[in-house]
ROMARKOL-808986 format. One record per atom (N, C-alpha, C): residue in three letters; atom name; x, y, z. Coordinates in pm, 1 decimal, decimal comma. Atoms other than C-alpha are relative to their C-alpha. Layout:
residues N
ALA	CA	X	Y	Z
...
This chain:
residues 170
UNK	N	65,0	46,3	120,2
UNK	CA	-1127,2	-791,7	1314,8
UNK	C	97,7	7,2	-117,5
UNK	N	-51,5	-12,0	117,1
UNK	CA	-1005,3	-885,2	990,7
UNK	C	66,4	114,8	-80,3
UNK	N	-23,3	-101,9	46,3
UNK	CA	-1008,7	-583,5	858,8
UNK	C	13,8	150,3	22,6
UNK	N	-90,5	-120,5	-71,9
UNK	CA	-853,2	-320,8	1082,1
UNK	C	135,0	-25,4	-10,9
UNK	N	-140,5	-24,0	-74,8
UNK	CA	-487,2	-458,6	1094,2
UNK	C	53,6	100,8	-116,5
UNK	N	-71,7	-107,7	88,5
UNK	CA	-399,5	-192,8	769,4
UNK	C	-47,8	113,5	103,8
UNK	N	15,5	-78,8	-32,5
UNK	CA	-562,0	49,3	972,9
UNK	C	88,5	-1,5	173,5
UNK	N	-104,7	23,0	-137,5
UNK	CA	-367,6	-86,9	1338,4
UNK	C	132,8	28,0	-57,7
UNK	N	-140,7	-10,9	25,5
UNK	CA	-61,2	-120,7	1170,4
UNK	C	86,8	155,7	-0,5
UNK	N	-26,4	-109,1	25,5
UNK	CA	-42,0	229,9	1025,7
UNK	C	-54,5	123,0	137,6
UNK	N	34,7	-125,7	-82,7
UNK	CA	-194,4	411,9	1342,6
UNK	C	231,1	-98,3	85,9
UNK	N	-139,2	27,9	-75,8
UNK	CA	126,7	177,3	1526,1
UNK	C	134,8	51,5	-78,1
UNK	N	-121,6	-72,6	42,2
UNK	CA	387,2	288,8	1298,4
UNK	C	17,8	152,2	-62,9
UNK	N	-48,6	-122,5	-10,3
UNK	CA	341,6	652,2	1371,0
UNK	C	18,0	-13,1	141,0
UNK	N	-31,9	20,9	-126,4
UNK	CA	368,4	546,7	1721,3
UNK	C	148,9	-8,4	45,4
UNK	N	-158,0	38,9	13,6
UNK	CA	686,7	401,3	1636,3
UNK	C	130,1	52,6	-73,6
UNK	N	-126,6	-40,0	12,0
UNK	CA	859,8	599,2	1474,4
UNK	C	51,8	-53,1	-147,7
UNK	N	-90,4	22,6	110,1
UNK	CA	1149,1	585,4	1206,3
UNK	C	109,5	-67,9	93,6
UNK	N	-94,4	94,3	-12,6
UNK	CA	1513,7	471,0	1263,1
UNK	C	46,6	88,8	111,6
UNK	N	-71,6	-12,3	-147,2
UNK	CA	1646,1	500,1	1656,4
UNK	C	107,1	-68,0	29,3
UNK	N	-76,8	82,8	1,4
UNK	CA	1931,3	374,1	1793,7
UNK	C	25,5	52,1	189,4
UNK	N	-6,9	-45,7	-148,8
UNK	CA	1915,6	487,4	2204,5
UNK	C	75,8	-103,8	78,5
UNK	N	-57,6	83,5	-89,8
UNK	CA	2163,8	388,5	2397,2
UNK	C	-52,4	-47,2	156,7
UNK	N	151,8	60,2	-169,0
UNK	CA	1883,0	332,6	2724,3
UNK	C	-78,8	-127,9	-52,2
UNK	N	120,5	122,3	-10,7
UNK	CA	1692,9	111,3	2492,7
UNK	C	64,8	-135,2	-24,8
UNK	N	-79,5	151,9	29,0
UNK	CA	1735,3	-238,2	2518,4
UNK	C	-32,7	-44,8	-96,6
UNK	N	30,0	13,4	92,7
UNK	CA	1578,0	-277,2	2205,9
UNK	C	87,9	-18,2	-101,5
UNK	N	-132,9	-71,9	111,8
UNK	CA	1890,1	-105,9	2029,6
UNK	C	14,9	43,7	-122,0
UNK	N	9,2	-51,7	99,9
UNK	CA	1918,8	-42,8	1682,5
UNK	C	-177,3	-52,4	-59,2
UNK	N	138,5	24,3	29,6
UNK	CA	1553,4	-14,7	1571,6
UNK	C	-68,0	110,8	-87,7
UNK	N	74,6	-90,3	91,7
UNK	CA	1307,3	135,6	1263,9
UNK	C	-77,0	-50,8	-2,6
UNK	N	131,9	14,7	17,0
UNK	CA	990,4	127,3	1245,4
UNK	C	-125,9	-93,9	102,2
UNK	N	1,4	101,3	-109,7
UNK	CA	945,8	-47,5	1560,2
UNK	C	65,7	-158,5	-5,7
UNK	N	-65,2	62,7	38,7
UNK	CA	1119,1	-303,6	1438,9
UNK	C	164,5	-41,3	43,0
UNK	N	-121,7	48,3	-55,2
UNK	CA	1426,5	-430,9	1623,5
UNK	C	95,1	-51,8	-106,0
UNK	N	-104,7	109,5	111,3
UNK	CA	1752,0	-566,0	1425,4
UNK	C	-17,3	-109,6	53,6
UNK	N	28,2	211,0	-12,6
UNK	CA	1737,8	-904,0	1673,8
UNK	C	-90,3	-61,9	-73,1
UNK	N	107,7	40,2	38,8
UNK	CA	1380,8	-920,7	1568,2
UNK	C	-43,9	-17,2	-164,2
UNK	N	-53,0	-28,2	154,8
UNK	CA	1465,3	-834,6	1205,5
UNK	C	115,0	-103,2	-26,8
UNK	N	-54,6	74,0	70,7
UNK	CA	1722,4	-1042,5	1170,5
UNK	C	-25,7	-146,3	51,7
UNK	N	70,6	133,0	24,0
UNK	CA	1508,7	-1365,2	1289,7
UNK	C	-91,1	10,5	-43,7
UNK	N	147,6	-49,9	102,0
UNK	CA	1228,9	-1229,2	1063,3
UNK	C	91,1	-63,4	-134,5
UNK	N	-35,2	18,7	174,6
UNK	CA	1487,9	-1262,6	727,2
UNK	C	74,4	-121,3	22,9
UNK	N	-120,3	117,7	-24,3
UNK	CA	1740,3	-1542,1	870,9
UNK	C	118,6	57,1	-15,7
UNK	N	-82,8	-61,1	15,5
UNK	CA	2027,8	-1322,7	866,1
UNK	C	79,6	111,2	59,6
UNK	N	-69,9	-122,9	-56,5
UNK	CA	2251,0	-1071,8	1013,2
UNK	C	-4,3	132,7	-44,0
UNK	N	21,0	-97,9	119,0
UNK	CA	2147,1	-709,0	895,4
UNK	C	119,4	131,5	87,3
UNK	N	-39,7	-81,2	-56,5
UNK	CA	2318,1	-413,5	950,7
UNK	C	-50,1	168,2	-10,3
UNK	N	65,0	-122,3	-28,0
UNK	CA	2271,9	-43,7	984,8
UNK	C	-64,9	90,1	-145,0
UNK	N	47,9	-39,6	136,8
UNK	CA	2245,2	36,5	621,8
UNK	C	-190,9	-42,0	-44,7
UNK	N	122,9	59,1	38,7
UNK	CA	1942,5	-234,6	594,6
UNK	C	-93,7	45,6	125,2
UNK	N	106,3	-10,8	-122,6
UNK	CA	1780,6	-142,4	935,9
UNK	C	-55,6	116,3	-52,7
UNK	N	72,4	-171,3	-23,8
UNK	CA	1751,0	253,0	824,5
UNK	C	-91,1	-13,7	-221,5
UNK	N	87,6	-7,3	125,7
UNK	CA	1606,5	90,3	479,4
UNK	C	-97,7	-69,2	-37,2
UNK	N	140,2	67,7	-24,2
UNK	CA	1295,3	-95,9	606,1
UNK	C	-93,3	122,7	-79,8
UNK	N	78,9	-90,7	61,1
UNK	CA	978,9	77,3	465,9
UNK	C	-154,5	-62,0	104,6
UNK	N	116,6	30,8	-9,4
UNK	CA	611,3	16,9	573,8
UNK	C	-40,9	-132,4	-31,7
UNK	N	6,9	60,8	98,2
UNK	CA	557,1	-220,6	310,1
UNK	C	47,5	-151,8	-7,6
UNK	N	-77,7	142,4	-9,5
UNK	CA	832,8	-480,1	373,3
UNK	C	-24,2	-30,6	130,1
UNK	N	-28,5	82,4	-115,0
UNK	CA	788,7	-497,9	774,4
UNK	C	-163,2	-48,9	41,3
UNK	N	135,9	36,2	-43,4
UNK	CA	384,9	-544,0	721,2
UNK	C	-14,6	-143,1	32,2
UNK	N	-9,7	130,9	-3,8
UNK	CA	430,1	-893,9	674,9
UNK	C	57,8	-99,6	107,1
UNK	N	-108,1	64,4	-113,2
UNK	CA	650,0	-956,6	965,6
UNK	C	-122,5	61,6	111,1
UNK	N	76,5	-64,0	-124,2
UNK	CA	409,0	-737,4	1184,9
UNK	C	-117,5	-95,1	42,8
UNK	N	121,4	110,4	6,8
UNK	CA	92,0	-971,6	1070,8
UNK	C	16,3	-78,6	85,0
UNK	N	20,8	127,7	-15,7
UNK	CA	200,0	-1257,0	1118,4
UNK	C	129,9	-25,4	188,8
UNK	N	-105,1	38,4	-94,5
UNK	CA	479,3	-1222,4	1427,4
UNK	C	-113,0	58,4	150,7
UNK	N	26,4	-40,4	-170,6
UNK	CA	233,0	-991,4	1670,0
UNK	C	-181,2	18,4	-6,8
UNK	N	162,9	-64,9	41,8
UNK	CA	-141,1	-916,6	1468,2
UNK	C	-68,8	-188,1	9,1
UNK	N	58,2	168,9	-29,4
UNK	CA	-172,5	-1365,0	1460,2
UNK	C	45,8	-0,9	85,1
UNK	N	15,3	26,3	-139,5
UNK	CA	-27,7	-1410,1	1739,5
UNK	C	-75,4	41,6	159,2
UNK	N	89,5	-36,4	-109,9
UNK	CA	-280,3	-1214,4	1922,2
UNK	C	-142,0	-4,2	-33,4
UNK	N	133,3	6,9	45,9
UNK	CA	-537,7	-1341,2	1689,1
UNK	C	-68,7	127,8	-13,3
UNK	N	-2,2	-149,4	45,8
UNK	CA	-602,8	-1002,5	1569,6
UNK	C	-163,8	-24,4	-80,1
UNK	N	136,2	79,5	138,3
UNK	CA	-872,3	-1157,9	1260,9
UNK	C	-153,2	13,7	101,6
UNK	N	157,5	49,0	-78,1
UNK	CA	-1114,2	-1270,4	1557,0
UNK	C	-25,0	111,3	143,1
UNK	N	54,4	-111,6	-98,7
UNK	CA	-1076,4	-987,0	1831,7
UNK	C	-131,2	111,5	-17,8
UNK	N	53,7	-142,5	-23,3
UNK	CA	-1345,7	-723,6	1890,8
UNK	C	62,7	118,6	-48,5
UNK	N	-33,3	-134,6	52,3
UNK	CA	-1317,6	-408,7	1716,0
UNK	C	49,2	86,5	128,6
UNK	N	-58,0	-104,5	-123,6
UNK	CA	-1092,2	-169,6	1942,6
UNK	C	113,5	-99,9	36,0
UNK	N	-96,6	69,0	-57,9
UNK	CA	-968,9	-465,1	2112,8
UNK	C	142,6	-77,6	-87,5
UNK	N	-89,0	15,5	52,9
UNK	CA	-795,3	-588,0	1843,3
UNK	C	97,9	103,4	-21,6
UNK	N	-93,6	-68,2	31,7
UNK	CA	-605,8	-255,7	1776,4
UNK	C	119,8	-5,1	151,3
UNK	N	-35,1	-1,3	-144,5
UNK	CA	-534,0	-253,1	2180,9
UNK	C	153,4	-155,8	-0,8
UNK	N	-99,2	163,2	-18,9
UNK	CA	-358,9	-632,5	2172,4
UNK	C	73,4	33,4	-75,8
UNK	N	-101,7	-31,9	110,8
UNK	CA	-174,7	-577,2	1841,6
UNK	C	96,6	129,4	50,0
UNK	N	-138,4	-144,5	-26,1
UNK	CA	25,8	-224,8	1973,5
UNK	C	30,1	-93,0	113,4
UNK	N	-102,5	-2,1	-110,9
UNK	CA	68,7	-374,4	2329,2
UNK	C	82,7	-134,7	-63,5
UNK	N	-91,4	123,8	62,1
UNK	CA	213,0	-703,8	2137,3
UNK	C	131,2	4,5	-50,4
UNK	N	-140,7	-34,2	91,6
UNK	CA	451,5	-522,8	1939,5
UNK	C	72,7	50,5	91,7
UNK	N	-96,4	-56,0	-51,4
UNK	CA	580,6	-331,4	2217,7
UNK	C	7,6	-88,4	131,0
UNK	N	-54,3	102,1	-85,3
UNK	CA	591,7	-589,5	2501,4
UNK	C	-9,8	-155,4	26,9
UNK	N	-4,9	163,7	-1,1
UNK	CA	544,4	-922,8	2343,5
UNK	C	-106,5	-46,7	-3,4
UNK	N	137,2	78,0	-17,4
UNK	CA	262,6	-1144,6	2244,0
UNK	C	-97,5	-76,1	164,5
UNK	N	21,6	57,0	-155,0
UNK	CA	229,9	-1350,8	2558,6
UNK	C	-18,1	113,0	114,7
UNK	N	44,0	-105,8	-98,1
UNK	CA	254,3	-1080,3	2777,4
UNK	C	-134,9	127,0	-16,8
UNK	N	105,9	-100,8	-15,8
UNK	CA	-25,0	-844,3	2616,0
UNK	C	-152,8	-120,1	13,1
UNK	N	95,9	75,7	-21,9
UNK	CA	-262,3	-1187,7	2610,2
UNK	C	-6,6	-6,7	163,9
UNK	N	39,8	35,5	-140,0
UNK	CA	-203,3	-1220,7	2993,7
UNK	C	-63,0	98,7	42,0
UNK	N	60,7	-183,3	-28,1
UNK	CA	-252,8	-840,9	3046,9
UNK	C	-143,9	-31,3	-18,7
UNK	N	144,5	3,2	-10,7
UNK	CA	-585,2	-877,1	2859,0
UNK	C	-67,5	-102,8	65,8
UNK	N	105,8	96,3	-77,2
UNK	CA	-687,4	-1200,8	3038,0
UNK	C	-2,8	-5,2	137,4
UNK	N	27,7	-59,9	-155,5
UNK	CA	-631,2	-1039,8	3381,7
UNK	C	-86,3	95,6	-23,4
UNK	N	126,7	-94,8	-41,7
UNK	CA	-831,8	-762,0	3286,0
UNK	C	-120,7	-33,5	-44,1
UNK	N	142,6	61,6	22,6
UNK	CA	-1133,8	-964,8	3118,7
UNK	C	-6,0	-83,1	141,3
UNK	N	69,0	103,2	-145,6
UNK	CA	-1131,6	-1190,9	3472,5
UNK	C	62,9	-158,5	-64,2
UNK	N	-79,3	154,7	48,7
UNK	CA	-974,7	-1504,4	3265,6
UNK	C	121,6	-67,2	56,4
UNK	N	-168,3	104,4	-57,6
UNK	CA	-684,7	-1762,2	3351,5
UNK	C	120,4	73,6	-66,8
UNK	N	-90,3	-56,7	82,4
UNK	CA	-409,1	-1532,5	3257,7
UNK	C	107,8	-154,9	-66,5
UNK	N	-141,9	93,5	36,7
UNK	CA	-169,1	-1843,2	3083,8
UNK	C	46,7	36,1	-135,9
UNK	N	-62,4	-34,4	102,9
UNK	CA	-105,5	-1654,3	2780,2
UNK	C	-21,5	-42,6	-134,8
UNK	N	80,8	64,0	124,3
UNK	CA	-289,1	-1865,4	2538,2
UNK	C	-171,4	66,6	-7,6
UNK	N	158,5	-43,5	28,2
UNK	CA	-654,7	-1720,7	2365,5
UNK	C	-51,9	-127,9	-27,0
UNK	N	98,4	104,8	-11,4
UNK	CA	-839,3	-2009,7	2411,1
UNK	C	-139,1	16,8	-27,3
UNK	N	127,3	-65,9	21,1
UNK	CA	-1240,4	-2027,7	2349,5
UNK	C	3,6	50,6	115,5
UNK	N	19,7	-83,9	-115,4
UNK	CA	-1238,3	-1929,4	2708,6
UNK	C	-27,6	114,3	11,3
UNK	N	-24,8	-128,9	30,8
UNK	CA	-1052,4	-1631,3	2656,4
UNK	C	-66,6	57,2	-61,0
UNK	N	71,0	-95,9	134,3
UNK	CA	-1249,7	-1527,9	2334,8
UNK	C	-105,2	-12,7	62,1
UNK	N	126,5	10,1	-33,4
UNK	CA	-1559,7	-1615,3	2486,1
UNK	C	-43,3	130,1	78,7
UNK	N	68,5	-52,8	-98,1
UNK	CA	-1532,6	-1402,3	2759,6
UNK	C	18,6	181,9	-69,8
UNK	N	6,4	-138,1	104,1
UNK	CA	-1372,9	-1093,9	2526,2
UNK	C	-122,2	64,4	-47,5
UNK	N	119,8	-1,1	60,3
UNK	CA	-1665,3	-1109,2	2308,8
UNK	C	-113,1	52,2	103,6
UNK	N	134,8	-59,4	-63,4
UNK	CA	-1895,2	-1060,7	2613,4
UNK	C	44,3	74,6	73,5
UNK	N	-38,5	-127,6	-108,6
UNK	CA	-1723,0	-802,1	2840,4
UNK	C	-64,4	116,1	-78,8
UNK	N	60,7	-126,8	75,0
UNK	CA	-1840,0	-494,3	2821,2
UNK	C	137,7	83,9	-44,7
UNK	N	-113,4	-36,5	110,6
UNK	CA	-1610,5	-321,1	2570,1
UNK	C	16,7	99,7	60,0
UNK	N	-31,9	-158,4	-17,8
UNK	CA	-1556,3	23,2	2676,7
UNK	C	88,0	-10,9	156,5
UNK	N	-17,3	40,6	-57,7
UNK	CA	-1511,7	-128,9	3015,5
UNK	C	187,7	-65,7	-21,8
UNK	N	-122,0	80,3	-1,4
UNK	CA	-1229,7	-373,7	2924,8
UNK	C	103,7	115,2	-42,8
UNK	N	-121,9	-39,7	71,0
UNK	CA	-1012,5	-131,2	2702,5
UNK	C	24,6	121,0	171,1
UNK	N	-77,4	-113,4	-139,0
UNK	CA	-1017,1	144,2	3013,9
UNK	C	94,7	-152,4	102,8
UNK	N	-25,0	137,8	-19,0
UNK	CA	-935,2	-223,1	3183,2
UNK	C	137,8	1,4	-32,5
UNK	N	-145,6	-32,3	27,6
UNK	CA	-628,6	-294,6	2991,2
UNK	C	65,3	141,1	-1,8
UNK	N	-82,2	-139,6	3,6
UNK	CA	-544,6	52,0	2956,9
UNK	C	91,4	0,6	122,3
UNK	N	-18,4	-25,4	-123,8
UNK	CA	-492,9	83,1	3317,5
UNK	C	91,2	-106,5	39,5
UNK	N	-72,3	92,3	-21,0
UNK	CA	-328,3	-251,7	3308,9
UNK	C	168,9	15,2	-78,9
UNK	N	-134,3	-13,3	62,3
UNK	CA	-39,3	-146,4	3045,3
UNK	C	39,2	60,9	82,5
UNK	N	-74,8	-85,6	3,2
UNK	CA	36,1	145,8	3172,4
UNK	C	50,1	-38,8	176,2
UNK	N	-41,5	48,3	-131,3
UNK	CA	103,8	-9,8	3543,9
UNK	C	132,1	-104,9	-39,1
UNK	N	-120,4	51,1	75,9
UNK	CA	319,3	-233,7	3320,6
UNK	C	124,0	79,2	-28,0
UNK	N	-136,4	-113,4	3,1
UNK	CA	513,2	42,5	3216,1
UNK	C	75,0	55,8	105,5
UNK	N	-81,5	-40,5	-114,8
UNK	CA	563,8	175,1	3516,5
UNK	C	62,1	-34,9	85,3
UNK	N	-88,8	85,4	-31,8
UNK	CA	698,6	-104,7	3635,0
UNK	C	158,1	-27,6	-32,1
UNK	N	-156,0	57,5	83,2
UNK	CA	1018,1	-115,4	3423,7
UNK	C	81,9	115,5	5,3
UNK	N	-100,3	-59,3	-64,6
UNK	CA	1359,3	5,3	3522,8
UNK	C	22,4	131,1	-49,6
UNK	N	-62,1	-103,4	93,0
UNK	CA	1380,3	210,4	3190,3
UNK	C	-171,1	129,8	-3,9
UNK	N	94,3	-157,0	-15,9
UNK	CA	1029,5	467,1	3306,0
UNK	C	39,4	67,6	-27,5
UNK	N	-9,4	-146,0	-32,9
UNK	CA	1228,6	752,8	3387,2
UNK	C	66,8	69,4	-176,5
UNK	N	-67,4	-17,5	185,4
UNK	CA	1398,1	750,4	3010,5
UNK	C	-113,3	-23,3	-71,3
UNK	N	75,9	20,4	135,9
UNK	CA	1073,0	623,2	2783,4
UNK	C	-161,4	35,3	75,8
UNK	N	107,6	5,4	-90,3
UNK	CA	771,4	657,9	3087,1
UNK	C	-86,4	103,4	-69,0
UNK	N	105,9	-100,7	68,7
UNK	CA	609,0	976,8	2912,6
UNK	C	-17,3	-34,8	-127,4
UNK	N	72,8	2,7	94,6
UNK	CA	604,3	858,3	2582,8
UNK	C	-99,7	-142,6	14,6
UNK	N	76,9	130,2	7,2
UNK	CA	485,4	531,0	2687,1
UNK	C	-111,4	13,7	40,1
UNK	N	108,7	-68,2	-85,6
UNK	CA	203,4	671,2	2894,3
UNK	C	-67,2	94,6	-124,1
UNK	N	46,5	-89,8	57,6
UNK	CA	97,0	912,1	2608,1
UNK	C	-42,2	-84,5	-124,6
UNK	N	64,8	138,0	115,7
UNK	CA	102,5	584,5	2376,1
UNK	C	-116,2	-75,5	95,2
UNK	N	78,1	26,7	-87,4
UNK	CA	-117,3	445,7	2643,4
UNK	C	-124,6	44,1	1,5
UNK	N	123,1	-90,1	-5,2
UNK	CA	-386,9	739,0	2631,3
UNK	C	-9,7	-14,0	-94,9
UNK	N	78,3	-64,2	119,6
UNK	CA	-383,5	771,2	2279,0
UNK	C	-60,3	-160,7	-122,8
UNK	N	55,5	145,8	38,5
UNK	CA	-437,0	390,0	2222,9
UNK	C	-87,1	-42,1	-5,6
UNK	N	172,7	41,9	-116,7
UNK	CA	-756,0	397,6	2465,6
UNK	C	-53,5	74,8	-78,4
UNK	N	94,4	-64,2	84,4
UNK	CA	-861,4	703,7	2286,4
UNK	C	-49,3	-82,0	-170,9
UNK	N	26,1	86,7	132,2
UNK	CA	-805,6	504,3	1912,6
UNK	C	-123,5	-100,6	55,3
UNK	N	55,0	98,0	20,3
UNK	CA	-952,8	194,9	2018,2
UNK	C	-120,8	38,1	97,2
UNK	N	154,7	-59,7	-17,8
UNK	CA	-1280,0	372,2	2167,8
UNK	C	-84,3	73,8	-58,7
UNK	N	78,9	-18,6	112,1
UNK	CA	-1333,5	540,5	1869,3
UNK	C	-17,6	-115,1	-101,1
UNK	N	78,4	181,9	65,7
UNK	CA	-1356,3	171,5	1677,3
UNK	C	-79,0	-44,6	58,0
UNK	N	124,3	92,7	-15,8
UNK	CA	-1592,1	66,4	1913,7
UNK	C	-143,7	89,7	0,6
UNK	N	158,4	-60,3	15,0
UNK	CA	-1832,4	325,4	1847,6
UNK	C	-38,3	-40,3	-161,0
């Protein structure tokens, strides 16, 4: 809904953290979840380490909106579900957290929210779906080469996602 992504945003960027630079992640230099690739096709420009560790809240809201909170149609999701799509978006890509959720609603996973898709959101049973995706990220995660390096926090972002977005749907 409309008016959770101040409240998504800010539960995701304690999730995420300040300024990292891990040589495991493929991400690489990154604040605030915020990637430099992804940062520097957000401004049009090449940034460097000075500007990466001097993002704020404030300046990457706008990039967050509109790059992972619209692209997962955030505005028109179900309470919960919208916080659910918006974190797994940011951390493994729009397209991929729409297929996620449209394998676990029973939909045509193709990565587009169609009325289909929303239709069937809207009528799943909510409590249902988010254990649903839950169970669906975190099989995601455990899929990827880099588990044994990020697998516990990702898994602990996982639980505490399901827990968030099941207290919005009460």
């Amino acid at each position: 809904m409309k008016e959770n992504f101040d409240e998504a945003l800010k539960a995701i960027l304690k999730h995420e953290g300040g300024f990292v630079n891990h040589p495991k992640d493929p991400g690489g230099m990154t604040n605030l979840g915020v990637t430099k690739k992804v940062w520097e096709e957000w401004v049009g420009k090449a940034v460097d380490e000075k500007a990466m560790r001097a993002l704020t809240p404030e300046v990457v809201a706008p990039m967050y909106r509109k790059k992972y909170w619209d692209a997962v149609r955030g505005d028109e999701m179900p309470d919960g579900l919208d916080y659910l799509m918006f974190d797994f978006a940011v951390n493994a890509g729009p397209g991929r957290a729409i297929r996620i959720m449209q394998k676990a609603v029973g939909a045509n996973p193709d990565g587009a929210i169609g009325p289909k898709t929303m239709q069937a959101l809207k009528e799943a049973n909510q409590t249902e779906l988010v254990a649903k995706f839950s169970a669906e990220k975190e099989a995601f995660y455990r899929s990827l080469p880099t588990f044994g390096t990020f697998g516990k926090g990702w898994l602990r972002r996982v639980a505490e996602t399901k827990t968030h977005a099941e207290t919005m749907l009460a």
